[in-house]
Predicted model as a PDB file, atoms N, CA, C, CB and O in Angstrom, pLDDT in the B-factor column:
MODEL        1                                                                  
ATOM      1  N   UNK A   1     -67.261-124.168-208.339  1.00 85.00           N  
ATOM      2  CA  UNK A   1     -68.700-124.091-208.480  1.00 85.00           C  
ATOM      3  C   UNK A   1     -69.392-124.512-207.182  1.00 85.00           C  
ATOM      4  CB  UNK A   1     -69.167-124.965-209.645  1.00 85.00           C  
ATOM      5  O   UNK A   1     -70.525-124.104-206.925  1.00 85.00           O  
ATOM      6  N   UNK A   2     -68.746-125.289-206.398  1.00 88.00           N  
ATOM      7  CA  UNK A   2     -69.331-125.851-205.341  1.00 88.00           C  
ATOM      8  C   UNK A   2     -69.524-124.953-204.391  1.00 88.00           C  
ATOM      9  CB  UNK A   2     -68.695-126.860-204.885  1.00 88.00           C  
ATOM     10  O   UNK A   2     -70.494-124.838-203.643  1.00 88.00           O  
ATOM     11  N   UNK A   3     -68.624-124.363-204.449  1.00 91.00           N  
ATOM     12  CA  UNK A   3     -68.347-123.001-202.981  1.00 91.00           C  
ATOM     13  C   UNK A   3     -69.470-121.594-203.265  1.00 91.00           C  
ATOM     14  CB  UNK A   3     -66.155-122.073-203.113  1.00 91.00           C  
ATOM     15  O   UNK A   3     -69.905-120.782-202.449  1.00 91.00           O  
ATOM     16  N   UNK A   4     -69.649-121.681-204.388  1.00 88.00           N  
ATOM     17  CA  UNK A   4     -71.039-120.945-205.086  1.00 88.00           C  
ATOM     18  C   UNK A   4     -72.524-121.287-204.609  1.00 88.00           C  
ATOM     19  CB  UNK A   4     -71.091-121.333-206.655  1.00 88.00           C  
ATOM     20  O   UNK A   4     -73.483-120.579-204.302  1.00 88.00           O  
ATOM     21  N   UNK A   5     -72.302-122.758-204.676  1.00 92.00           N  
ATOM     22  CA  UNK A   5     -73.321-123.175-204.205  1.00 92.00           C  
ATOM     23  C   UNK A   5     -74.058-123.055-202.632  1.00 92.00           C  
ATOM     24  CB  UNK A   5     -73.085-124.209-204.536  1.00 92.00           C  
ATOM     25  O   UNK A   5     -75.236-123.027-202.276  1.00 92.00           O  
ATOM     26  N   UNK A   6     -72.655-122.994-201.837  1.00 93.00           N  
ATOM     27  CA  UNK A   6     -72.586-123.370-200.305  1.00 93.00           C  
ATOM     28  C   UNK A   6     -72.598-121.720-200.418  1.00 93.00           C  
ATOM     29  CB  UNK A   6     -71.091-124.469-199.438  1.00 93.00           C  
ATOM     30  O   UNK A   6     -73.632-121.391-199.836  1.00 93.00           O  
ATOM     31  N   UNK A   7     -72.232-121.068-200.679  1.00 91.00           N  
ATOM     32  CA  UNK A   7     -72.315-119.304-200.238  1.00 91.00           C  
ATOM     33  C   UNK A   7     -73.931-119.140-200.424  1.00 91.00           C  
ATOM     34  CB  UNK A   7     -71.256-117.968-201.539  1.00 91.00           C  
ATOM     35  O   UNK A   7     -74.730-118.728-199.583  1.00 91.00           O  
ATOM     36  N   UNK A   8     -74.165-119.538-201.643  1.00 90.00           N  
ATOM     37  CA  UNK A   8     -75.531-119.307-202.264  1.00 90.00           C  
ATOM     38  C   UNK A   8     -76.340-119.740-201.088  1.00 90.00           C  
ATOM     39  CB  UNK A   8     -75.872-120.170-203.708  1.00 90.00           C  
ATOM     40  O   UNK A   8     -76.940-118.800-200.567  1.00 90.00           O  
ATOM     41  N   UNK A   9     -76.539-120.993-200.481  1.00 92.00           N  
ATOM     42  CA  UNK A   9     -77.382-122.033-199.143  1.00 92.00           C  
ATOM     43  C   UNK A   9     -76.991-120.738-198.530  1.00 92.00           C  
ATOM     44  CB  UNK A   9     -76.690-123.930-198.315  1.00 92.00           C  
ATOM     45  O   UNK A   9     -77.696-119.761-198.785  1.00 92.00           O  
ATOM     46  N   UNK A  10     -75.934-120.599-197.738  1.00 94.00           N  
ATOM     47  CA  UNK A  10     -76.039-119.997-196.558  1.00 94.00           C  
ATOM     48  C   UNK A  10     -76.644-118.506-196.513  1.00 94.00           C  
ATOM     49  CB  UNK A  10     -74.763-120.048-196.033  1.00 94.00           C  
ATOM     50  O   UNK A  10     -77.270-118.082-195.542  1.00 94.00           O  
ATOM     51  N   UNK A  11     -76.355-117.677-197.808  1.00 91.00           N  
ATOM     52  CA  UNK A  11     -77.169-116.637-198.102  1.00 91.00           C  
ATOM     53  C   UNK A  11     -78.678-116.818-197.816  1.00 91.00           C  
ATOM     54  CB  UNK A  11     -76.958-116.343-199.423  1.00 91.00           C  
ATOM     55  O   UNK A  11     -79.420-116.130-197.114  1.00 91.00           O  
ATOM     56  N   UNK A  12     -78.959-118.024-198.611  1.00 91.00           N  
ATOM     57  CA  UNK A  12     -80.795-118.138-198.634  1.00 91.00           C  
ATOM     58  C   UNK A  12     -81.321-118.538-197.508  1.00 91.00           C  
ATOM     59  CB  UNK A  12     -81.474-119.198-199.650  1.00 91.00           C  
ATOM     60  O   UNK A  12     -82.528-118.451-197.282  1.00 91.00           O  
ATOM     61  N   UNK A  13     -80.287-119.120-196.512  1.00 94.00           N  
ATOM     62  CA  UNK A  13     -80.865-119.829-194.951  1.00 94.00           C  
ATOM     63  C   UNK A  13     -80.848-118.192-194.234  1.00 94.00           C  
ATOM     64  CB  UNK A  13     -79.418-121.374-193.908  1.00 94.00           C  
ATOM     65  O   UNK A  13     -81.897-117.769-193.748  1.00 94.00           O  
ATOM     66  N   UNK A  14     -79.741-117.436-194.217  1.00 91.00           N  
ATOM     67  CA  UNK A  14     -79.478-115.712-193.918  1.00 91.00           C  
ATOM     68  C   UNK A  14     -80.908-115.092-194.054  1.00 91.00           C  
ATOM     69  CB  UNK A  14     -78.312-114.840-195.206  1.00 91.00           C  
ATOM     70  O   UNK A  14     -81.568-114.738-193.078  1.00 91.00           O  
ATOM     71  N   UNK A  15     -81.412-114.971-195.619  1.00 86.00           N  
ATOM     72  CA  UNK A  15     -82.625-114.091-195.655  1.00 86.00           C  
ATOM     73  C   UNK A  15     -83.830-114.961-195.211  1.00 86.00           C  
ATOM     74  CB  UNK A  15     -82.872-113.461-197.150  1.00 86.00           C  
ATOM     75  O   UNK A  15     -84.831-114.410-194.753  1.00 86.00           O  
ATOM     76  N   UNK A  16     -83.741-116.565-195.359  1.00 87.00           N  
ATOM     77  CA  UNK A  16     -85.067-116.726-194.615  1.00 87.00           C  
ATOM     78  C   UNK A  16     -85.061-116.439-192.887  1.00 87.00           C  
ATOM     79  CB  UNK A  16     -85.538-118.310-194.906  1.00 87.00           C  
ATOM     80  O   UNK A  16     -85.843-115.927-192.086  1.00 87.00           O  
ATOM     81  N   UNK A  17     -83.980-116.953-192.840  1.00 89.00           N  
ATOM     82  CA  UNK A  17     -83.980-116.210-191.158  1.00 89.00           C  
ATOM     83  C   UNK A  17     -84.510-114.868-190.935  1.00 89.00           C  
ATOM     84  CB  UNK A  17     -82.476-115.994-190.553  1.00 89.00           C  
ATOM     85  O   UNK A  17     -85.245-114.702-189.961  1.00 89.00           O  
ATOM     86  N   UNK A  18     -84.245-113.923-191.680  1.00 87.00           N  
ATOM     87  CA  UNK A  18     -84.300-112.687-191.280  1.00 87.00           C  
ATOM     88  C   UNK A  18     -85.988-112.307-191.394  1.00 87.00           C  
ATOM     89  CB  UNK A  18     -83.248-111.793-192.195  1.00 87.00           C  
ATOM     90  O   UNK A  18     -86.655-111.587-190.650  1.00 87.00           O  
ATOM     91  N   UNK A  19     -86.479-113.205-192.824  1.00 82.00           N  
ATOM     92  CA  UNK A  19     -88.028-113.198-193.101  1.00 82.00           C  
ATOM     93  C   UNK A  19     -88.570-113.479-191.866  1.00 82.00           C  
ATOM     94  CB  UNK A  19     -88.574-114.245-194.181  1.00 82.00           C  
ATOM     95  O   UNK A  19     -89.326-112.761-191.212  1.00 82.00           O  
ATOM     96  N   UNK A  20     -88.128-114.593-191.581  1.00 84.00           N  
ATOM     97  CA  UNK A  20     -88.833-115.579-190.544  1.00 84.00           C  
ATOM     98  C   UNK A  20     -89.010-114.531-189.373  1.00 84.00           C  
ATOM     99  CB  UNK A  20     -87.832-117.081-190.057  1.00 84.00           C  
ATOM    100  O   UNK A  20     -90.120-114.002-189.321  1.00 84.00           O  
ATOM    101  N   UNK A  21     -88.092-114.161-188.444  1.00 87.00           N  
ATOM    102  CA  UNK A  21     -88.529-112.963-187.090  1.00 87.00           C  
ATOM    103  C   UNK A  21     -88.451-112.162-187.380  1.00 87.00           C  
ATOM    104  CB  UNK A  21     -87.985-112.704-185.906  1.00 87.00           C  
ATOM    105  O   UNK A  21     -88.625-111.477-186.371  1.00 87.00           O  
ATOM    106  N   UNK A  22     -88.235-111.362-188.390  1.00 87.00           N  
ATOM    107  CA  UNK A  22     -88.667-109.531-188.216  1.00 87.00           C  
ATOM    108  C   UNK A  22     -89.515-109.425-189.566  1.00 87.00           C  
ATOM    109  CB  UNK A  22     -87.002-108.124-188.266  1.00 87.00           C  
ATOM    110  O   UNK A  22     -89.071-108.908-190.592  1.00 87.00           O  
ATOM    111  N   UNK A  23     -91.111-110.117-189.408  1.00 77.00           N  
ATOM    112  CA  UNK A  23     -91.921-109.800-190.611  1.00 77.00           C  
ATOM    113  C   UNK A  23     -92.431-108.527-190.417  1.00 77.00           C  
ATOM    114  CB  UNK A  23     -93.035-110.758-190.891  1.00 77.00           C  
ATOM    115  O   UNK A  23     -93.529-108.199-190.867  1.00 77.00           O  
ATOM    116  N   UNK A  24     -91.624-107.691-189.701  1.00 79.00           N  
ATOM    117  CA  UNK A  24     -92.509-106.518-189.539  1.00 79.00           C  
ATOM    118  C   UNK A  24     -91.582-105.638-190.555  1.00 79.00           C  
ATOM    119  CB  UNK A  24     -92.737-105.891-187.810  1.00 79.00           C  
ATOM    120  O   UNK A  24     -92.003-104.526-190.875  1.00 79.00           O  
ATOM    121  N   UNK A  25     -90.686-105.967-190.926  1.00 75.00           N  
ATOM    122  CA  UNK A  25     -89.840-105.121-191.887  1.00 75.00           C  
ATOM    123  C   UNK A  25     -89.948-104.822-193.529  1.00 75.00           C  
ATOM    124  CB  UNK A  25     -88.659-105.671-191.747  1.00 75.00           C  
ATOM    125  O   UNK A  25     -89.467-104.107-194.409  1.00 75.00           O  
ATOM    126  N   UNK A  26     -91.177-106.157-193.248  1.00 74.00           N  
ATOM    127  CA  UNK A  26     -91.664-106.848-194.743  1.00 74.00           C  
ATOM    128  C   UNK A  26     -93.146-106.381-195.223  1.00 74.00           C  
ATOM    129  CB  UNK A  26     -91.740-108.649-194.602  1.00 74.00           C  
ATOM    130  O   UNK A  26     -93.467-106.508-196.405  1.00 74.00           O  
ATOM    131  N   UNK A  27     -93.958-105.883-194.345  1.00 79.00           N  
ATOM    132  CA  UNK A  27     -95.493-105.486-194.262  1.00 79.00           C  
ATOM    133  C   UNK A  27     -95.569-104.990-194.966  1.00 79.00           C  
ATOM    134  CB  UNK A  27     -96.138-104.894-193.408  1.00 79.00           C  
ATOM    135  O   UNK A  27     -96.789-104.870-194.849  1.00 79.00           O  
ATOM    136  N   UNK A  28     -95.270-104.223-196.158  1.00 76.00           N  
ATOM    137  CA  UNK A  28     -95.408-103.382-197.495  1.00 76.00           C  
ATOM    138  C   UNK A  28     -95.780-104.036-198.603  1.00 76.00           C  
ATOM    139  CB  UNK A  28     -94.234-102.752-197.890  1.00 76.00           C  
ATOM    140  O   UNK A  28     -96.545-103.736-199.519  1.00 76.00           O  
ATOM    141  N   UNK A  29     -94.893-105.299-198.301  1.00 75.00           N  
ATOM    142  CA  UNK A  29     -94.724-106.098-199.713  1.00 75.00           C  
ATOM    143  C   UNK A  29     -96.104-106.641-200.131  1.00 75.00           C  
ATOM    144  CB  UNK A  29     -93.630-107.435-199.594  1.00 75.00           C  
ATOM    145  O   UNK A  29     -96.666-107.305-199.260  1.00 75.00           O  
ATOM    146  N   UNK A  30     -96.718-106.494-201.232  1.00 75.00           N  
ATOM    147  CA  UNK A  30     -97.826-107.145-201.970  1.00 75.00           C  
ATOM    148  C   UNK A  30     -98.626-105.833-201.601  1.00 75.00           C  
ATOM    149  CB  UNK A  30     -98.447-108.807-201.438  1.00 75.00           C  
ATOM    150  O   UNK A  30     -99.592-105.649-202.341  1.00 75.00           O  
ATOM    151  N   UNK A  31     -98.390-104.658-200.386  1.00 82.00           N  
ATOM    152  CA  UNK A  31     -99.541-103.802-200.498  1.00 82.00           C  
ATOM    153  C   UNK A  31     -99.553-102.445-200.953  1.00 82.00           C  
ATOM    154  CB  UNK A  31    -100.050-103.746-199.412  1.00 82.00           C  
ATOM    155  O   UNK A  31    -100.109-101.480-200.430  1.00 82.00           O  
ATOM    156  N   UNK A  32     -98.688-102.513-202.268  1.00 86.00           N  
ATOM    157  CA  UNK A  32     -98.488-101.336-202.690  1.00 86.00           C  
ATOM    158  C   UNK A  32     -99.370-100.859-204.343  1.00 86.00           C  
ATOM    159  CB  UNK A  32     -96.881-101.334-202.696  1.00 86.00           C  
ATOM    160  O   UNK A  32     -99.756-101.836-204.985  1.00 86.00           O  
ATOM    161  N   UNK A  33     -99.610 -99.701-204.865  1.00 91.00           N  
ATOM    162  CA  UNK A  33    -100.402 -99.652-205.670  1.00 91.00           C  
ATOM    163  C   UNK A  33    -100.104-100.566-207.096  1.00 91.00           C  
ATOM    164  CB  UNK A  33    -100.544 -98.333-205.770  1.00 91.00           C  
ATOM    165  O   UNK A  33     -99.065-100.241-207.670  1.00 91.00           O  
ATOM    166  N   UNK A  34    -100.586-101.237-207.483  1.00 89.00           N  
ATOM    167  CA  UNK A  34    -100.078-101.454-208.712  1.00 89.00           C  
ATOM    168  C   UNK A  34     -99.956-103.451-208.636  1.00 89.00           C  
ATOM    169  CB  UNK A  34     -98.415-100.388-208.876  1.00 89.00           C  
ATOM    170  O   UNK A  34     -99.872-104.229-209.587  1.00 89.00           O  
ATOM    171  N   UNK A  35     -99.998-103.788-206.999  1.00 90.00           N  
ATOM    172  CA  UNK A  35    -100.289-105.383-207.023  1.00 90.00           C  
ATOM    173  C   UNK A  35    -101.248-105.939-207.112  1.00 90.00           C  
ATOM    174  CB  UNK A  35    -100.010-105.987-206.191  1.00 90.00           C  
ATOM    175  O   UNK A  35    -102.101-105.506-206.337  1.00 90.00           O  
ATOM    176  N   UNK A  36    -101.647-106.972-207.886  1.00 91.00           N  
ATOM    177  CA  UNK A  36    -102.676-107.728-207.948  1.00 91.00           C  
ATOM    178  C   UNK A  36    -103.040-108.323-207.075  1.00 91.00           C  
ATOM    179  CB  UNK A  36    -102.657-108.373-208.653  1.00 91.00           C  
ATOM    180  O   UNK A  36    -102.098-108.996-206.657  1.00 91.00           O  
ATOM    181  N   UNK A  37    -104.098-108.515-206.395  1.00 90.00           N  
ATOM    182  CA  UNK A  37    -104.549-109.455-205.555  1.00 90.00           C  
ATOM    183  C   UNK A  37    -106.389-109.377-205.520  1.00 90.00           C  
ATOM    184  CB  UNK A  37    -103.753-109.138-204.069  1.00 90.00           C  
ATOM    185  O   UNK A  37    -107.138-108.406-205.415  1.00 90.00           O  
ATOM    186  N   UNK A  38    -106.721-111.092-205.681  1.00 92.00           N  
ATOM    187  CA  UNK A  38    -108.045-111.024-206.102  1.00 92.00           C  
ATOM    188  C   UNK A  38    -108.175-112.219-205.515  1.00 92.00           C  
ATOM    189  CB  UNK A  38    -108.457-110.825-207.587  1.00 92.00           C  
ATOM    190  O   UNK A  38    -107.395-113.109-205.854  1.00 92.00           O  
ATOM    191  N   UNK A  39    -109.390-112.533-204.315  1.00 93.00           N  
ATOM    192  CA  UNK A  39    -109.550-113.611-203.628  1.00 93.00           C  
ATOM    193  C   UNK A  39    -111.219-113.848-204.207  1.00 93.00           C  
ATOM    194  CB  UNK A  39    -109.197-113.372-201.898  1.00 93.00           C  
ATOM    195  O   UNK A  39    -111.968-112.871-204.215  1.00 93.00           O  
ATOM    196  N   UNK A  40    -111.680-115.097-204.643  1.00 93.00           N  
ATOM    197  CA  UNK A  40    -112.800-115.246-204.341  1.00 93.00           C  
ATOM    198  C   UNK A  40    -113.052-116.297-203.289  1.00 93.00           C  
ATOM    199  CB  UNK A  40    -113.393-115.405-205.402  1.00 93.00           C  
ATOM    200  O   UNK A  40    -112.211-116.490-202.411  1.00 93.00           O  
ATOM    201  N   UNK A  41    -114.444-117.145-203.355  1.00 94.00           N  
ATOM    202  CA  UNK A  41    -114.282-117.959-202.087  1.00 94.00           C  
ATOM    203  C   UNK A  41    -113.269-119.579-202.584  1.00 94.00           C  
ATOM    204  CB  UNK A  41    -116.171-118.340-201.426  1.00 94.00           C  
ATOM    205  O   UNK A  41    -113.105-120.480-201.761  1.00 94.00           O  
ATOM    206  N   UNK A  42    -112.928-119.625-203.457  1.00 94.00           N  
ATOM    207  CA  UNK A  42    -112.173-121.013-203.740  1.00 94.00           C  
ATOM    208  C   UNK A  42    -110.598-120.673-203.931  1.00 94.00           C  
ATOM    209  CB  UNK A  42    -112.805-121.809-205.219  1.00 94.00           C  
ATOM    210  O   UNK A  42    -109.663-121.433-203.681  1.00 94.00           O  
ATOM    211  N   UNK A  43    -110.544-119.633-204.327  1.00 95.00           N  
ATOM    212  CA  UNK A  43    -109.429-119.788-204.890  1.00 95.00           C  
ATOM    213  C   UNK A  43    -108.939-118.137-204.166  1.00 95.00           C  
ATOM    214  CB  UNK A  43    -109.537-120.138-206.718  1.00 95.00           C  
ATOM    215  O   UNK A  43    -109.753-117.385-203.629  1.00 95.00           O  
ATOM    216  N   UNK A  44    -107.245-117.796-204.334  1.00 93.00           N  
ATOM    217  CA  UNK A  44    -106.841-116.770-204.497  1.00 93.00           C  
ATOM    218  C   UNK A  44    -105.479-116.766-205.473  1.00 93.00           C  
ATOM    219  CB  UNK A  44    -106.765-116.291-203.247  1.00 93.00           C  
ATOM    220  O   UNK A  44    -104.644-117.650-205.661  1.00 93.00           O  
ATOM    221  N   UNK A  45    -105.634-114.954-206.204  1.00 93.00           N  
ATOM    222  CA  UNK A  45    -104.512-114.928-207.280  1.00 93.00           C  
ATOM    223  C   UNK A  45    -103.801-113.298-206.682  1.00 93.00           C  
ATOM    224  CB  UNK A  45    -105.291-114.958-209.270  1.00 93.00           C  
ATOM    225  O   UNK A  45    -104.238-112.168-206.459  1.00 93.00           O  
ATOM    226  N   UNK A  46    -102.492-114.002-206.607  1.00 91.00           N  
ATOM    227  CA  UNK A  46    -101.729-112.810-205.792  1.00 91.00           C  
ATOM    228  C   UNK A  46    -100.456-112.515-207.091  1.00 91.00           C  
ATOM    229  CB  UNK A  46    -100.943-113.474-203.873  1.00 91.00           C  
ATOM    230  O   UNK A  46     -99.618-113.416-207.104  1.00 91.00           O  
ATOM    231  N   UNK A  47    -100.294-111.743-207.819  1.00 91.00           N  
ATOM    232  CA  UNK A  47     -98.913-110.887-208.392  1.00 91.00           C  
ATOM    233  C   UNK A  47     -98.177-109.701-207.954  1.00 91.00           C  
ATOM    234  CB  UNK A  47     -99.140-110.445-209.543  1.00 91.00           C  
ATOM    235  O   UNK A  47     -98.206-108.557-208.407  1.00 91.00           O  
ATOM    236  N   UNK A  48     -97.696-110.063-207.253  1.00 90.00           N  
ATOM    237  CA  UNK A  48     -97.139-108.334-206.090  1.00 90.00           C  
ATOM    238  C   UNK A  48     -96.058-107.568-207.911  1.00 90.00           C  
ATOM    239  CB  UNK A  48     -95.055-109.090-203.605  1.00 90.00           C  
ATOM    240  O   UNK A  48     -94.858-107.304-207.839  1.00 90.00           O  
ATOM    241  N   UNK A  49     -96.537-107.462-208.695  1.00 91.00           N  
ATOM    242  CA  UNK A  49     -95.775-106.661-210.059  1.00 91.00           C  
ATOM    243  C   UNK A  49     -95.077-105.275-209.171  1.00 91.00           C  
ATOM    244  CB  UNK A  49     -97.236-106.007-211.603  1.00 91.00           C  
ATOM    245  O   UNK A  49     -93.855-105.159-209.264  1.00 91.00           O  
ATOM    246  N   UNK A  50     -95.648-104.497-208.535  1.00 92.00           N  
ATOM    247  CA  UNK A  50     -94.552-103.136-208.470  1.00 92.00           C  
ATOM    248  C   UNK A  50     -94.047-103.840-207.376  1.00 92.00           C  
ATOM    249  CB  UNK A  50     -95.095-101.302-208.176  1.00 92.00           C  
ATOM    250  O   UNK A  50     -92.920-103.373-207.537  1.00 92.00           O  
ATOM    251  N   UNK A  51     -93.860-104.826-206.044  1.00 88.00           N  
ATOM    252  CA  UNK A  51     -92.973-105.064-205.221  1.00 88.00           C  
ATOM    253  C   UNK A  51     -92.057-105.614-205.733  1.00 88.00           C  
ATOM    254  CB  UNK A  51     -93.298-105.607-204.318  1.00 88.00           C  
ATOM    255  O   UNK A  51     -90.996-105.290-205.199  1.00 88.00           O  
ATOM    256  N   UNK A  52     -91.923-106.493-206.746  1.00 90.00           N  
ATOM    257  CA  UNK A  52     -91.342-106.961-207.667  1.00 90.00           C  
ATOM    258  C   UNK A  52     -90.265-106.273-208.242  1.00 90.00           C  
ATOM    259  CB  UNK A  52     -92.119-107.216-208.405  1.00 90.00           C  
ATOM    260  O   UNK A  52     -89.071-106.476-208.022  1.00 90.00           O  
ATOM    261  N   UNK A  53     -90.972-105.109-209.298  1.00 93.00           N  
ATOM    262  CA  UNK A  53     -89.713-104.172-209.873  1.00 93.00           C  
ATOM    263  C   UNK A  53     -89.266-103.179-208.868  1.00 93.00           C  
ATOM    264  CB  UNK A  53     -90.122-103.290-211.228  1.00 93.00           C  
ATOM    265  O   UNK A  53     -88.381-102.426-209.274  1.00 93.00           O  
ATOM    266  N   UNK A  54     -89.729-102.975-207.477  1.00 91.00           N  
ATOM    267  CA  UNK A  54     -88.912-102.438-206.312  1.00 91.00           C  
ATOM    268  C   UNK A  54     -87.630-103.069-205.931  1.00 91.00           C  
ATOM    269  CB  UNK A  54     -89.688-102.479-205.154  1.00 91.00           C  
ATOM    270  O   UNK A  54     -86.527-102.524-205.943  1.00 91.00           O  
ATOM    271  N   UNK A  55     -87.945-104.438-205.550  1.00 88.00           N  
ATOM    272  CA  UNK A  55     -87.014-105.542-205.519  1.00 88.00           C  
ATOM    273  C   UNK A  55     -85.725-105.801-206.158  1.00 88.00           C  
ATOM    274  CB  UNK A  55     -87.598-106.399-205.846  1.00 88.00           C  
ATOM    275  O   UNK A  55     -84.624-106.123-205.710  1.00 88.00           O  
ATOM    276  N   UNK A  56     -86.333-105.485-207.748  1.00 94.00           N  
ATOM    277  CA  UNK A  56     -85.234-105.958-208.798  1.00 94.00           C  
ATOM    278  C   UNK A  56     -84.478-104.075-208.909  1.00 94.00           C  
ATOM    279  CB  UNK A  56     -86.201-106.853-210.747  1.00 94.00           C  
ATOM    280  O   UNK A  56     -83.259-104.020-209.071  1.00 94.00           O  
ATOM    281  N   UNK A  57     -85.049-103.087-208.840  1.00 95.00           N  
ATOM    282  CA  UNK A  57     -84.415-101.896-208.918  1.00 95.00           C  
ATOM    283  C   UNK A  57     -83.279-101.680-207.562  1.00 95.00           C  
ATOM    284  CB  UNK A  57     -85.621-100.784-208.986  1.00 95.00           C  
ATOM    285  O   UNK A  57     -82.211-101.074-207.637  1.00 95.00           O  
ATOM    286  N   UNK A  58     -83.706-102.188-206.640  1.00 91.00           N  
ATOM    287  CA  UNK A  58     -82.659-102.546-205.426  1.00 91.00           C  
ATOM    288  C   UNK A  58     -81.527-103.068-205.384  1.00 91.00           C  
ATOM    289  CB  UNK A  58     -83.036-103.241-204.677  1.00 91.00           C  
ATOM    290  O   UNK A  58     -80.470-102.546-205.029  1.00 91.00           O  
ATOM    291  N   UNK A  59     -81.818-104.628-205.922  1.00 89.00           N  
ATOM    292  CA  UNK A  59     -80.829-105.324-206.217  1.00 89.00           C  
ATOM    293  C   UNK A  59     -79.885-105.018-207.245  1.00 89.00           C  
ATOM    294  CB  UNK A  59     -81.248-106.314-206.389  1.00 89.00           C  
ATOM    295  O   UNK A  59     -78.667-105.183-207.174  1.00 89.00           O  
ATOM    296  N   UNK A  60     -80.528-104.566-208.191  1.00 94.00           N  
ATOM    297  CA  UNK A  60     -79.756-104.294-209.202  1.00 94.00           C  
ATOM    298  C   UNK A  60     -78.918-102.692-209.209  1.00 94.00           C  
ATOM    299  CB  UNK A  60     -80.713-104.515-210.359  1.00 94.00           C  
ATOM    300  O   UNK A  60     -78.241-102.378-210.188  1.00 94.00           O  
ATOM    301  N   UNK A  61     -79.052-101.816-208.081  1.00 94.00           N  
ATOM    302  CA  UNK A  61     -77.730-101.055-207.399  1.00 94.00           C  
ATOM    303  C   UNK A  61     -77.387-101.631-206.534  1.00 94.00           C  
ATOM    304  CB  UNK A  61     -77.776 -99.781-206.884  1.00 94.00           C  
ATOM    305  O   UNK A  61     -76.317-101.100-206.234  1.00 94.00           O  
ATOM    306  N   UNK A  62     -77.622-102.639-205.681  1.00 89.00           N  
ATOM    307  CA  UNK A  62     -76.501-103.054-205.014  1.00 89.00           C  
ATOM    308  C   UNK A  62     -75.569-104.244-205.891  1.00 89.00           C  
ATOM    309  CB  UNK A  62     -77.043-103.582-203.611  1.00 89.00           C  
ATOM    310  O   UNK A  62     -74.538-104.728-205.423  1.00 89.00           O  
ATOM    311  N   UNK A  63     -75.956-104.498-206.818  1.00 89.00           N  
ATOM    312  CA  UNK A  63     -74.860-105.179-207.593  1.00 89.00           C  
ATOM    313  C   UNK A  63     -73.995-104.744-208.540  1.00 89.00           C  
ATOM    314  CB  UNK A  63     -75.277-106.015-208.144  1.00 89.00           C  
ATOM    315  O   UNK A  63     -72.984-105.343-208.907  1.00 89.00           O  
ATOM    316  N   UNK A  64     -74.402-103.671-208.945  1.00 92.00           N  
ATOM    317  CA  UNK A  64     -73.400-102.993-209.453  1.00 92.00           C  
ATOM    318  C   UNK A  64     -72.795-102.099-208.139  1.00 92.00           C  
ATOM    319  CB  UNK A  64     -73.942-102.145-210.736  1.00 92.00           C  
ATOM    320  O   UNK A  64     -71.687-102.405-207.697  1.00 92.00           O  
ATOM    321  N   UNK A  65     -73.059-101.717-207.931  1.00 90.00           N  
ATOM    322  CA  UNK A  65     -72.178-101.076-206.316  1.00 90.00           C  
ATOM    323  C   UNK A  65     -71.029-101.990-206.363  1.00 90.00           C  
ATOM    324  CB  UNK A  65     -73.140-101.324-204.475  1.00 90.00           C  
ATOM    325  O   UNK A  65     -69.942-101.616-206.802  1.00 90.00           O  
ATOM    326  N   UNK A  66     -71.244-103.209-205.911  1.00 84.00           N  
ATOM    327  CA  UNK A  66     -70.377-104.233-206.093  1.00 84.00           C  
ATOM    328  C   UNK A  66     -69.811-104.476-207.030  1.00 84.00           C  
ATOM    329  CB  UNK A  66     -70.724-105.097-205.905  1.00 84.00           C  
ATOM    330  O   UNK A  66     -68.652-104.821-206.800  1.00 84.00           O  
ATOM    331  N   UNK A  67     -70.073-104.463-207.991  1.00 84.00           N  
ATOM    332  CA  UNK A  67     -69.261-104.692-209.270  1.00 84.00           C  
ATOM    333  C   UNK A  67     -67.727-103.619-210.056  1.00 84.00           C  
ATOM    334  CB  UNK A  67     -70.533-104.631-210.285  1.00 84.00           C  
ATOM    335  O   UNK A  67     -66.896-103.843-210.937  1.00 84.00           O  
ATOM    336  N   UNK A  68     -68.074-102.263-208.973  1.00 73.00           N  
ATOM    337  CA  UNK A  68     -67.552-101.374-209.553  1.00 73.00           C  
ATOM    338  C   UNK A  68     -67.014-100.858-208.305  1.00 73.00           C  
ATOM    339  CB  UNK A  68     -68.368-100.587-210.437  1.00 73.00           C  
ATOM    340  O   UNK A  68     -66.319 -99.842-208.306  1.00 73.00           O  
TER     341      UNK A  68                                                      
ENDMDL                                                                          
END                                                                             
């Protein structure tokens, strides 16, 4: 379980790295039809919903890819 854990860290240190210098690969995310985003002057409410099920439709062929 431990080695799960330590794959898991080094995965999540992997994609924040990758977030971190190439945000230009990322500029889509939250601005596609179907996300919420509503600022007034106090507050803001952001739900990126279709970047979301983009996300999870991705992942979820590359894990079965893998799986099979």
């Amino acid at each position: 379980m431990a080695r799960w854990f330590i794959l898991a860290g080094i995965a999540l240190i992997g994609i924040g790295l990758i977030l971190h210098f190439t945000p230009w690969m990322f500029n889509w995310f939250g601005r596609l039809p179907g996300d919420i985003n509503v600022q007034t002057e106090n507050s803001r409410i952001f739900i990126p919903i279709t970047s979301m099920i983009i996300i999870s439709l991705v992942l979820t062929v590359i894990i079965n890819l893998f799986k099979h």
